[in-house]
ROVEXFI-633521 format. One record per residue (C-alpha): x, y, z; residue in three letters. Coordinates in pm, 1 decimal. Example, Ala and Ser with C-alpha at 12.3 -4.5 7.8 and 13.67 -1.06 7.14 Angstrom:
! ROVEXFI-633521
<rec east="1230.0" north="-450.0" up="780.0" residu="ala"/>
<rec east="1367.0" north="-106.0" up="714.0" residu="ser"/>
This chain:
! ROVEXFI-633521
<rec east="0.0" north="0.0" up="0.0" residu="unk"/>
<rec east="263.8" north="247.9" up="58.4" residu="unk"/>
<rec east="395.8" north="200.0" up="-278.6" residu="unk"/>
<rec east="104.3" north="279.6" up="-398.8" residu="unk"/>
<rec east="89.4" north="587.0" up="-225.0" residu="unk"/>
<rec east="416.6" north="710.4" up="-356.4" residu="unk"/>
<rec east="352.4" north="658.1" up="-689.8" residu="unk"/>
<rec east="21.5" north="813.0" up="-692.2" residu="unk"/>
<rec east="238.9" north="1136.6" up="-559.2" residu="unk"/>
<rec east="460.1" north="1085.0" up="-826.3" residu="unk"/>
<rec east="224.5" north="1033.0" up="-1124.2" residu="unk"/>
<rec east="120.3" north="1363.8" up="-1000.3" residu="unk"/>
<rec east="390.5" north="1576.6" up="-1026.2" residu="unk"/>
<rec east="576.0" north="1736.7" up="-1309.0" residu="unk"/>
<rec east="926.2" north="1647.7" up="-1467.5" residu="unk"/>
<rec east="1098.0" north="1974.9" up="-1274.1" residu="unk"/>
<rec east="887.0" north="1865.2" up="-934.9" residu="unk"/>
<rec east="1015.6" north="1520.1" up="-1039.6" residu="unk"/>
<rec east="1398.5" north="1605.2" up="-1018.7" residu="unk"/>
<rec east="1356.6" north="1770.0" up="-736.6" residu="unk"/>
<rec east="1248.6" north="1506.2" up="-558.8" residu="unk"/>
<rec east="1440.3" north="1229.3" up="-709.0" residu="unk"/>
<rec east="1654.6" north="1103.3" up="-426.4" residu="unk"/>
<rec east="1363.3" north="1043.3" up="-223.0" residu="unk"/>
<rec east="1339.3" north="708.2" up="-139.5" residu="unk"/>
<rec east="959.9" north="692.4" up="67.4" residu="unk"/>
<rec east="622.2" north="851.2" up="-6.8" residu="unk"/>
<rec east="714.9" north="1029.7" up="350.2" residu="unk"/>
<rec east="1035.5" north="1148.7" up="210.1" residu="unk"/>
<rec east="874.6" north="1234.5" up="-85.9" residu="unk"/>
<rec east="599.5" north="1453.9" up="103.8" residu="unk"/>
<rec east="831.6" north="1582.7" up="374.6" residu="unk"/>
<rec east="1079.4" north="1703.6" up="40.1" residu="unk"/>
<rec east="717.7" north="1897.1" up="-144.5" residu="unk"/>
<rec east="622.7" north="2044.7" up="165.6" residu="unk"/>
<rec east="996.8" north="2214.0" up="236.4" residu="unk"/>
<rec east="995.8" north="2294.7" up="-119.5" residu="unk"/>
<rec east="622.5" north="2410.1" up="-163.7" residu="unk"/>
<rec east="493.6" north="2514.6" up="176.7" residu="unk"/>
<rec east="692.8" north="2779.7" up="279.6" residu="unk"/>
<rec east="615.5" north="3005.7" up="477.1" residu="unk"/>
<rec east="871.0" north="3287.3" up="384.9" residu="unk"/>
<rec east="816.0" north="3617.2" up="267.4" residu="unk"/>
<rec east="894.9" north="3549.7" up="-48.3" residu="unk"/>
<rec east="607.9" north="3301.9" up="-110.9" residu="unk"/>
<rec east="396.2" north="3483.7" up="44.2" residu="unk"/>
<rec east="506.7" north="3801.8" up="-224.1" residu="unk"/>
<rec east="459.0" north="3543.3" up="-502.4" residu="unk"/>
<rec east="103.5" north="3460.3" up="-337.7" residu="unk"/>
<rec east="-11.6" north="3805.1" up="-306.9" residu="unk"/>
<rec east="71.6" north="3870.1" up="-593.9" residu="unk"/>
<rec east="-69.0" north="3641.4" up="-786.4" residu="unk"/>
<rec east="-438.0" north="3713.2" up="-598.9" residu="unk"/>
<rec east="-438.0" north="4066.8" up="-643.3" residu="unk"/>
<rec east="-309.9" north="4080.4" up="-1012.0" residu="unk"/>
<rec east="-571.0" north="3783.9" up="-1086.9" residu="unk"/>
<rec east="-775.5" north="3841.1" up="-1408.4" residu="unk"/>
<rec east="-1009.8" north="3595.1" up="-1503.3" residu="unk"/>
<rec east="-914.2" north="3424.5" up="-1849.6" residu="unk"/>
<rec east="-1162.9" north="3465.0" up="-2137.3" residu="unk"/>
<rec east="-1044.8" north="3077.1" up="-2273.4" residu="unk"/>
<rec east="-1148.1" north="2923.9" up="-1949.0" residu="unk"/>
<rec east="-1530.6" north="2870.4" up="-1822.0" residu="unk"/>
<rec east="-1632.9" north="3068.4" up="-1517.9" residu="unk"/>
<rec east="-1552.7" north="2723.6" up="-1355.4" residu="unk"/>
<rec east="-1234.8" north="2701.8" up="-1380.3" residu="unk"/>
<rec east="-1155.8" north="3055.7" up="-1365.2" residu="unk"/>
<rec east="-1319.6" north="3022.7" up="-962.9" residu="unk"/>
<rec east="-1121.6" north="2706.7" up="-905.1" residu="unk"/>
<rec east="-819.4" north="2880.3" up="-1019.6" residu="unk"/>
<rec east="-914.2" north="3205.8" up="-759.8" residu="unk"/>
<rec east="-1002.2" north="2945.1" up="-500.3" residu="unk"/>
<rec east="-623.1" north="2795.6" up="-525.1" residu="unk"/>
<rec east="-496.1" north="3137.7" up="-494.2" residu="unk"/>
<rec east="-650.0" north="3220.1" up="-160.3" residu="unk"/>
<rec east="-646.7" north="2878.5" up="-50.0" residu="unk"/>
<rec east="-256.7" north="2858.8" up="-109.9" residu="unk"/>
<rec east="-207.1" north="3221.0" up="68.8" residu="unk"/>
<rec east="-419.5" north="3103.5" up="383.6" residu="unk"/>
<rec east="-192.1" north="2796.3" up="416.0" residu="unk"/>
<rec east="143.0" north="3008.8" up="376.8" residu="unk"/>
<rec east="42.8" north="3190.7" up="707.6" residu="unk"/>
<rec east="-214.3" north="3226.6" up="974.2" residu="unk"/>
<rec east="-293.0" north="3544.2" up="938.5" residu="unk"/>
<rec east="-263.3" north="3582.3" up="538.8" residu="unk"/>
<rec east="-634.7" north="3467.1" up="557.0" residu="unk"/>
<rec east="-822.2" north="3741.9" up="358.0" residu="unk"/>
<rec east="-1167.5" north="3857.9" up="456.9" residu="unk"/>
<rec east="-1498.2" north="3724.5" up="273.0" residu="unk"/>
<rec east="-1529.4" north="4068.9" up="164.3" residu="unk"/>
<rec east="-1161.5" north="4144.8" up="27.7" residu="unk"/>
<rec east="-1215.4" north="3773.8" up="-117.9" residu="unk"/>
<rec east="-1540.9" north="3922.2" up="-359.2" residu="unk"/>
<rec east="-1402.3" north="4282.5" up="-390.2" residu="unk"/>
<rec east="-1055.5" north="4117.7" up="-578.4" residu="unk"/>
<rec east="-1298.5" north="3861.4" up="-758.8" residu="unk"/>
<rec east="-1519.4" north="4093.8" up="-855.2" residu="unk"/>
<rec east="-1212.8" north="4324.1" up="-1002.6" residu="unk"/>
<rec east="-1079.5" north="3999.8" up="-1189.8" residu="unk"/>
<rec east="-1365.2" north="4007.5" up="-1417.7" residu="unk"/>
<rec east="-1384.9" north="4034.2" up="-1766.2" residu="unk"/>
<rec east="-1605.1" north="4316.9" up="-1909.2" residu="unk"/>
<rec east="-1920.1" north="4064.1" up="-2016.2" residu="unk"/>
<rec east="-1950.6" north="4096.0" up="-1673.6" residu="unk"/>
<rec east="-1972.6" north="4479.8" up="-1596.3" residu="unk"/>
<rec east="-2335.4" north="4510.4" up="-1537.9" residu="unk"/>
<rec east="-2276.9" north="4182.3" up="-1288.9" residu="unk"/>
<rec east="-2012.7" north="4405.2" up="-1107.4" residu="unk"/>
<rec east="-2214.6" north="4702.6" up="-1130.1" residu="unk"/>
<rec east="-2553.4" north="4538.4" up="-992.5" residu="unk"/>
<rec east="-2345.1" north="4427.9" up="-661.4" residu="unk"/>
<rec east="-2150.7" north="4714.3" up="-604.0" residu="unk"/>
<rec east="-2409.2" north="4939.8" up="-579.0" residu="unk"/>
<rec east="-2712.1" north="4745.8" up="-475.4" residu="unk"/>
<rec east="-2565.4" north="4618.9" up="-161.4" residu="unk"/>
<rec east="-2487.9" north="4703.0" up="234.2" residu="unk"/>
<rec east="-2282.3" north="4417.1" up="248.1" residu="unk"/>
<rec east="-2075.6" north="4169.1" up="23.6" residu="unk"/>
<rec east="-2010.6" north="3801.2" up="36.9" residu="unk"/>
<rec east="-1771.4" north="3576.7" up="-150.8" residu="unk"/>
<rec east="-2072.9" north="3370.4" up="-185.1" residu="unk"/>
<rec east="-2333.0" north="3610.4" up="-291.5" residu="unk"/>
<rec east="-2055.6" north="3690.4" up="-566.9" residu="unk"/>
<rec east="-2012.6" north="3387.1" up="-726.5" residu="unk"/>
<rec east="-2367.6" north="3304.5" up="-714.2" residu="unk"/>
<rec east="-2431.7" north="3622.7" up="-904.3" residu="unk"/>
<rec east="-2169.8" north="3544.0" up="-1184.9" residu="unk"/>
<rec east="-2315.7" north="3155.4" up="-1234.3" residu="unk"/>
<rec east="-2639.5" north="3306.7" up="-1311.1" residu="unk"/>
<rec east="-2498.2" north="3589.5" up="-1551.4" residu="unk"/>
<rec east="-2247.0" north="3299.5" up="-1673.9" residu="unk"/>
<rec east="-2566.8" north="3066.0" up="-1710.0" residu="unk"/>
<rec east="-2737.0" north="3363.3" up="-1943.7" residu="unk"/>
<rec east="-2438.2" north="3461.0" up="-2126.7" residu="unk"/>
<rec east="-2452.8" north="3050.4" up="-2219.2" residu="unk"/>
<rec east="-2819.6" north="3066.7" up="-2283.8" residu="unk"/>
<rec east="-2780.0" north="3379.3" up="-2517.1" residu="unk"/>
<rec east="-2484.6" north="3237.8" up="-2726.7" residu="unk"/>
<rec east="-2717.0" north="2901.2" up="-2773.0" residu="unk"/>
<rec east="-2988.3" north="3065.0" up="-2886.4" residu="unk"/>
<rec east="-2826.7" north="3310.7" up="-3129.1" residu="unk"/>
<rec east="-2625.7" north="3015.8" up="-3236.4" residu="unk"/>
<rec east="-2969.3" north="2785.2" up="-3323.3" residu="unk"/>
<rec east="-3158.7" north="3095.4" up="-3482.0" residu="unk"/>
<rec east="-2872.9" north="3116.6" up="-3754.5" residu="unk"/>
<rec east="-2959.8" north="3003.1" up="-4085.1" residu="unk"/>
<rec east="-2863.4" north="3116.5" up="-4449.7" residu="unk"/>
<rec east="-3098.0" north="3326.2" up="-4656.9" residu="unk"/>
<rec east="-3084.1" north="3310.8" up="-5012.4" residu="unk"/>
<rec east="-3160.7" north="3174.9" up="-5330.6" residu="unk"/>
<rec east="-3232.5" north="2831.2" up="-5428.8" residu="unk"/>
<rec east="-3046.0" north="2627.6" up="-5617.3" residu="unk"/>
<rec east="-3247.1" north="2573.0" up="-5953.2" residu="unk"/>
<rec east="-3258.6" north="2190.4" up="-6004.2" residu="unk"/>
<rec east="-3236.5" north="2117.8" up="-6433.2" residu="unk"/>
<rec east="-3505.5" north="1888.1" up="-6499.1" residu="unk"/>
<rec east="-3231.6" north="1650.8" up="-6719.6" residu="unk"/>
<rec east="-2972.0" north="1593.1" up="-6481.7" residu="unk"/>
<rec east="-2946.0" north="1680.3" up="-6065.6" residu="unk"/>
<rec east="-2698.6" north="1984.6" up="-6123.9" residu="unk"/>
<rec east="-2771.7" north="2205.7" up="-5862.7" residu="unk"/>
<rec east="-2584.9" north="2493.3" up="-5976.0" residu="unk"/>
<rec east="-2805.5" north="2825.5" up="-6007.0" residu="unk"/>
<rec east="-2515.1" north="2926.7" up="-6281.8" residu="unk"/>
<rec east="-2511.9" north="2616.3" up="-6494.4" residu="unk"/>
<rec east="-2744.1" north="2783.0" up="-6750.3" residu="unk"/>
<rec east="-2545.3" north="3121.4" up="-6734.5" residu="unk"/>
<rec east="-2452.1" north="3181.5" up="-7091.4" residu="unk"/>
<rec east="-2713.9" north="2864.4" up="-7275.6" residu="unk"/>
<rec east="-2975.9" north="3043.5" up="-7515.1" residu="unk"/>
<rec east="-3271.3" north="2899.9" up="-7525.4" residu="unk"/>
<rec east="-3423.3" north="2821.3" up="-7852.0" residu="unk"/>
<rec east="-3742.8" north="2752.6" up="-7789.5" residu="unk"/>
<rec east="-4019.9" north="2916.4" up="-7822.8" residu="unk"/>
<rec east="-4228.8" north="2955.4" up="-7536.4" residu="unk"/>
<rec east="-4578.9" north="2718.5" up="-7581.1" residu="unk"/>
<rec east="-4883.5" north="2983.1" up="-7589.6" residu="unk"/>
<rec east="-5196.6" north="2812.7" up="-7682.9" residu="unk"/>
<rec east="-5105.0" north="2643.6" up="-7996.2" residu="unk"/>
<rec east="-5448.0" north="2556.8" up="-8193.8" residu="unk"/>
């Protein structure tokens, strides 16, 4: 079992976490090595942290989804560097709510100035439901598209379908008016 343990740690990690952590011999060893690597608590990570959460900017490739999960590392990650890193429920919404792209702005606007208070919560349940429209709007302008146009003119003869085919061809005949 403990075998397994340590290389379910090590299927995780990248090649540079890999050499890093080469000479370890024991998932313990292996753990003990990431945390003194990884877990620091010196100013410097903490910097790099900080950093990090207060230049975040959601990324228009991502879902709203992953864009949270990737703000919920952030604080997470700063929390765990020190005790008293932890950042407020407000601060929490205030920097998410200055990460967001502008699809968003009426979002923003709408809790900004309609509130007393601010949670991290309220927040994100706000942007699911704006996230959940924006969805809803690109489906349906997506299904109503269709091509206007011409038809293609079907020859009786043969199945070309070409509206042009005839461009150019005289016709010879007469039309038929009541021939008696």
């Amino acid at each position: 079992m403990l075998e397994m343990a340590l290389g379910i740690i090590i299927l995780n990690l990248s090649d540079n976490v890999l050499m890093e952590v080469n000479d370890e011999k024991t998932d313990c060893d292996v753990w003990k090595k990431l945390e003194r690597l990884y877990l620091t608590k010196s100013l410097t990570n903490k910097i790099y942290l900080k950093e990090r959460l207060f230049t975040f900017k959601m990324n228009a490739s991502k879902g709203l989804d992953q864009n949270l999960d990737d703000f919920k590392k952030i604080t997470i990650e700063l929390a765990n560097a020190s005790i008293d890193e932890k950042l407020s429920d407000e601060n929490e919404a205030i920097i998410l709510l200055n990460s967001l792209p502008d699809s968003y702005k009426d979002v923003k606007a709408a809790i900004k100035y309609g509130r007393t208070s601010l949670s991290l919560e309220e927040c994100i349940s706000a942007l699911k439901s704006k996230d959940l429209e924006l969805k809803m709007e690109k489906k349906d302008s997506g299904e109503n598209l269709f091509v206007r146009g011409r038809q293609p003119v079907r020859n009786g003869n043969n199945n070309n379908s070409n509206p042009n085919s005839n461009k150019g061809k005289h016709m010879s005949k007469t039309p038929n008016h009541n021939r008696s």
